[in-house]
BAVEXVEX-255571 format. One record per residue: z, x, y of N, C-alpha, C in turn; residue in three letters. Coordinates in steps of 0.001 Angstrom, whole numbers, plus 524288, in hexadecimal, padded with zeros to 5 digits. Layout:
<recs>
ZXYZXYZXYAla ...
</recs>
This chain:
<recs>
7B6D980B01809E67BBE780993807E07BB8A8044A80527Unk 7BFA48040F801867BEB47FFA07FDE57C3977FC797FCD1Unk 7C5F47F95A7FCF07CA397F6427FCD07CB4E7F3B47F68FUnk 7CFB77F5557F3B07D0287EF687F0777D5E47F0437EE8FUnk 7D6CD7ED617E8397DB037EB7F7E84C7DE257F11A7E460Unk 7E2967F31A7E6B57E4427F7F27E2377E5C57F6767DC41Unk 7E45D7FA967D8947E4477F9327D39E7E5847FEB97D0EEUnk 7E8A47FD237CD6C7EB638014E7C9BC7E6F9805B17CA3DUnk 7E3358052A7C8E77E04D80C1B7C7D27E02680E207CDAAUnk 7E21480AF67D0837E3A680D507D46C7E6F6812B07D720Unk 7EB55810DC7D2FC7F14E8133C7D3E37F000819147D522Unk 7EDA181DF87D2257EE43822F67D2D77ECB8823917D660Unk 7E7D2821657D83A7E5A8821F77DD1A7E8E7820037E336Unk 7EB8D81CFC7E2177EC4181A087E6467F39181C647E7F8Unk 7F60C81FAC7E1BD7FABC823217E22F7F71B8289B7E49AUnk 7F4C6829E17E3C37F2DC82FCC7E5B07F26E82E0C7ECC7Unk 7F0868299E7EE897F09E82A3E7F42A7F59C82A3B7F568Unk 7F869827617F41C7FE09823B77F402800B782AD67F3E8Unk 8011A82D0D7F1A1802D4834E27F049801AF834FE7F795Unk 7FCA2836437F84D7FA91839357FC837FADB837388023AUnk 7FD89832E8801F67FECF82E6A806C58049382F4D80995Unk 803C9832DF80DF0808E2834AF80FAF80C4D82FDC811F3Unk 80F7A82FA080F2F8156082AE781172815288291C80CDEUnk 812178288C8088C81147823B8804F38176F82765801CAUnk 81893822A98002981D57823E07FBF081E4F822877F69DUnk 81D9A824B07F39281CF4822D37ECE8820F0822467EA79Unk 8209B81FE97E604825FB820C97E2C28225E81F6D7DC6EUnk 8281C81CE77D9C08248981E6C7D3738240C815AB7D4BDUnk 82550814C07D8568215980F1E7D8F281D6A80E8B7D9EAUnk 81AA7813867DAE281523814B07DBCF811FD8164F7D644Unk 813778166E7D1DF8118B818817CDAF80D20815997CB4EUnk 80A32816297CA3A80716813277C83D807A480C337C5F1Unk 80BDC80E387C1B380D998098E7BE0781042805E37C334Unk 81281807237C90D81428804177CAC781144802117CE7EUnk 80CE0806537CF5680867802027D372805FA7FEC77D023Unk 805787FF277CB27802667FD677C827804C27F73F7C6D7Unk 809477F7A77C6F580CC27F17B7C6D480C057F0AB7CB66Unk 80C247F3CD7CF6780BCE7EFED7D5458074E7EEE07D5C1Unk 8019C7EF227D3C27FCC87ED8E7D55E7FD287E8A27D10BUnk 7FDDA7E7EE7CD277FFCD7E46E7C8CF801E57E0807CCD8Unk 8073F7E0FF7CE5F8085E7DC8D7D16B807967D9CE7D50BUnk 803BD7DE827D752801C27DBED7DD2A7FC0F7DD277DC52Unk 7F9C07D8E57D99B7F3987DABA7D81F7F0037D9F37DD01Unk 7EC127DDC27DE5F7E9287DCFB7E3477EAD77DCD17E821Unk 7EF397DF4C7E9737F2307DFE77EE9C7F1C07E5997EFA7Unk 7F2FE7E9137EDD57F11B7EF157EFD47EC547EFE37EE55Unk 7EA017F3877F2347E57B7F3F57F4FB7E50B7FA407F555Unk 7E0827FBE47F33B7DE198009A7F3557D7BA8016F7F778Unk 7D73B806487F9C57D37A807C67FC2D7D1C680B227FB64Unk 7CC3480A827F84B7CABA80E937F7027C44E811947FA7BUnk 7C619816B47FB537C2EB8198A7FEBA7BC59819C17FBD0Unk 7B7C681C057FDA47B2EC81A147FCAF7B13B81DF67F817Unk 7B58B821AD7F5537B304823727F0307B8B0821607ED1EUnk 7BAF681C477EDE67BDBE81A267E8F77C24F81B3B7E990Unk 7C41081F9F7EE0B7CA06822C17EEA37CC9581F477EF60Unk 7D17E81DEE7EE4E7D70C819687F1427D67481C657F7EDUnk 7D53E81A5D7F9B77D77781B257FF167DB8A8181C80115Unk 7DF9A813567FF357E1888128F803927E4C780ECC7FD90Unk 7EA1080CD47FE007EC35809E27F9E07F049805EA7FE87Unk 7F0B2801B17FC967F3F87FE7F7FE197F6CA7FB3D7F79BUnk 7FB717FAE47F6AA7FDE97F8A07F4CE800B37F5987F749Unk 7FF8F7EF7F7F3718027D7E92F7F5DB804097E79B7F2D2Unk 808387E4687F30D80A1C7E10B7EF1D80D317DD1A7F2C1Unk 80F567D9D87F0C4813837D5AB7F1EE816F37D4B47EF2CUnk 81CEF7D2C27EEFB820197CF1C7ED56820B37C9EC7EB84Unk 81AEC7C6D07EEEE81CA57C0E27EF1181D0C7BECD7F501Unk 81FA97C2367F627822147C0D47FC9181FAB7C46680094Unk 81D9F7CA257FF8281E567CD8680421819E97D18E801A8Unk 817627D56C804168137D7D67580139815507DE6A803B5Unk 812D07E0EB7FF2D815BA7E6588003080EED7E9327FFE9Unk 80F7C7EE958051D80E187F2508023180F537F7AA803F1Unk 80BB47FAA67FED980E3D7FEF27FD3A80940803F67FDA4Unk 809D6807C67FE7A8066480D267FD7B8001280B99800EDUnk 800CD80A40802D87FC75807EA80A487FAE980DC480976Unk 7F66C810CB806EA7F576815A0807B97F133816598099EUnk 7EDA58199680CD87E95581A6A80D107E8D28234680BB0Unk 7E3A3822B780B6A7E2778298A809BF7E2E982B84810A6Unk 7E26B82EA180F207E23B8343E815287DCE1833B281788Unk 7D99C832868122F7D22E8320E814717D1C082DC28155AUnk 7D51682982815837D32282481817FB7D4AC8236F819C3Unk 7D9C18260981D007DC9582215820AE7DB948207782714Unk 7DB5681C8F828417D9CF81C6782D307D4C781ACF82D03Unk 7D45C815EC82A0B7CEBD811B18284F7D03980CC382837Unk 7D4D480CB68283D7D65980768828437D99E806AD82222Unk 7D7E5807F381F6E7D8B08077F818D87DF52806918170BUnk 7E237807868191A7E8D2805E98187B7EA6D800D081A31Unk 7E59D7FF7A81FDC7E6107FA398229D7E3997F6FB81EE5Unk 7DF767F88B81C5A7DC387F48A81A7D7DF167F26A814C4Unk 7E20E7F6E6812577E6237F6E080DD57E8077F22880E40Unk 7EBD87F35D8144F7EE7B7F04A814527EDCA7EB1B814F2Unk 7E9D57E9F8818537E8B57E437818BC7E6167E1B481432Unk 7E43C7E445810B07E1EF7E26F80BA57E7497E1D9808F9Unk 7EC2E7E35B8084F7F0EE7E320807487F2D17DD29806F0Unk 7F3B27DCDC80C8F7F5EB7D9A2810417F32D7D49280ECDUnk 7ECE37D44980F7E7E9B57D0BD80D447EC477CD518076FUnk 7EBCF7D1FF8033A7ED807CF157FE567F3587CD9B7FFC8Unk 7F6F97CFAD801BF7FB787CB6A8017D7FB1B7C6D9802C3Unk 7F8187C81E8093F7F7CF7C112809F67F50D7BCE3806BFUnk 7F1BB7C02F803977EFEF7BC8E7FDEC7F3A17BA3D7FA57Unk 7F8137BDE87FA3B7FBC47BD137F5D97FFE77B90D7F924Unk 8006D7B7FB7FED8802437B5DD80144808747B812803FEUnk 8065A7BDDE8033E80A777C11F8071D809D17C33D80C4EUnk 80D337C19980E6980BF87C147814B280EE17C4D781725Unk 812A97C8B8813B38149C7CC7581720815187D0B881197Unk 813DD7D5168144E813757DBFE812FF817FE7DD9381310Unk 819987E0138108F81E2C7E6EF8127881B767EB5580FF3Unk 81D0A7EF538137081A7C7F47D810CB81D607F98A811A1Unk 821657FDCD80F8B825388012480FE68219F804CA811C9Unk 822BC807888156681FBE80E4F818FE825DC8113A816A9Unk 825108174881503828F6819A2816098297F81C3181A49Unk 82E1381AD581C788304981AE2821FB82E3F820CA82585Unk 82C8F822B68220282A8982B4B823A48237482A45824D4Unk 822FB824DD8230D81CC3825698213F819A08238F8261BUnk 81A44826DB82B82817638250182FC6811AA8235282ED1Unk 80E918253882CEF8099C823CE82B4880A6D81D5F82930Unk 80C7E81D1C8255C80D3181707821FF80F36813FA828BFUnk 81388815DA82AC58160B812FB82F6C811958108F8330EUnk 80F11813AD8349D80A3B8141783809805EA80FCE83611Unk 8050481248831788010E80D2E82FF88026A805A582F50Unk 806AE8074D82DC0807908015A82DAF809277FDDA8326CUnk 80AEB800E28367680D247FEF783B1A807A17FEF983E65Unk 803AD8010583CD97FDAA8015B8407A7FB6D7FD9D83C6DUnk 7FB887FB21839457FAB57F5B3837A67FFE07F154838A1Unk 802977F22483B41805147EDFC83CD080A577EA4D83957Unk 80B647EEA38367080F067EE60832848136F7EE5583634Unk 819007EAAF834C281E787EB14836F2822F17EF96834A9Unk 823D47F29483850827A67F4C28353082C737F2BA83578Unk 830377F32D830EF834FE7EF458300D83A257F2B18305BUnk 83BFE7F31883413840117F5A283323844AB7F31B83263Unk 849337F34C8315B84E0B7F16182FCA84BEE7EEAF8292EUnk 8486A7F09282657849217EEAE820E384A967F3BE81EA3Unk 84BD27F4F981C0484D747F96A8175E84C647F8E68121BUnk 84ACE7FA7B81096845E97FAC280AEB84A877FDD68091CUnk 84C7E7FC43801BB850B57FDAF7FEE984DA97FD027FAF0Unk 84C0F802627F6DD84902803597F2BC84CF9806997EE11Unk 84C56802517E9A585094805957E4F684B948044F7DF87Unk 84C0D808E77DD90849CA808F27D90984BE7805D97D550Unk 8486F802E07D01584AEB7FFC97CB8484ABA801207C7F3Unk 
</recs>
């Protein structure tokens, strides 16, 4: 396994796991042209893993605000899971914020997505209840 930083020729590859990743949830903010501005803005913060003939095995998307640091599509494949590779995502994640000098994460699970639930609470993630997330299109 091989670790580095995600990059546009990335995208088809890294939407085809993102398809096959049960809980994951898409929309048209997932489209190319819009990961493609979010790696633009947050250069060298999401993180790809790629398996030992070149495959994406595993995607983490990061970014920040300034203040608070986000992520998004934490995926790993079916053939690799259970190596560590989502943990290691993540702390390579986590790493570049505190470079950028962000000291605290949020990250949305959809509420059905026991798998996503599971993993993040067995790394030691808080779950927050009494916030309510209010999403309107522009």
């Amino acid at each position: 396994m091989s670790y580095r930083d995600m990059i546009i020729t990335d995208y088809s590859a890294a939407y085809r796991l993102w398809e096959s990743t049960e809980g994951m949830g898409l929309s048209s903010a997932d489209s190319e042209e819009e990961i493609i501005r979010y790696l633009h803005r947050n250069p060298g913060l999401s993180q790809i893993c790629e398996g030992e003939n070149g495959e994406i095995a595993g995607t983490a998307l990061c970014g920040h605000d300034g203040r608070r640091g986000f992520l998004y599509h934490v995926a790993v494949s079916g053939l690799y899971r259970g190596q560590g590779i989502g943990r290691e995502l993540v702390k390579r994640c986590l790493n570049k914020l505190r470079e950028e000098g962000i000291a605290k994460c949020h990250l949305m699970v959809l509420g059905d997505n026991e798998l996503g639930r599971d993993f993040w609470s067995g790394l030691g993630w808080q779950f927050r209840d009494g916030i309510a997330l209010y999403s309107q299109d522009t």
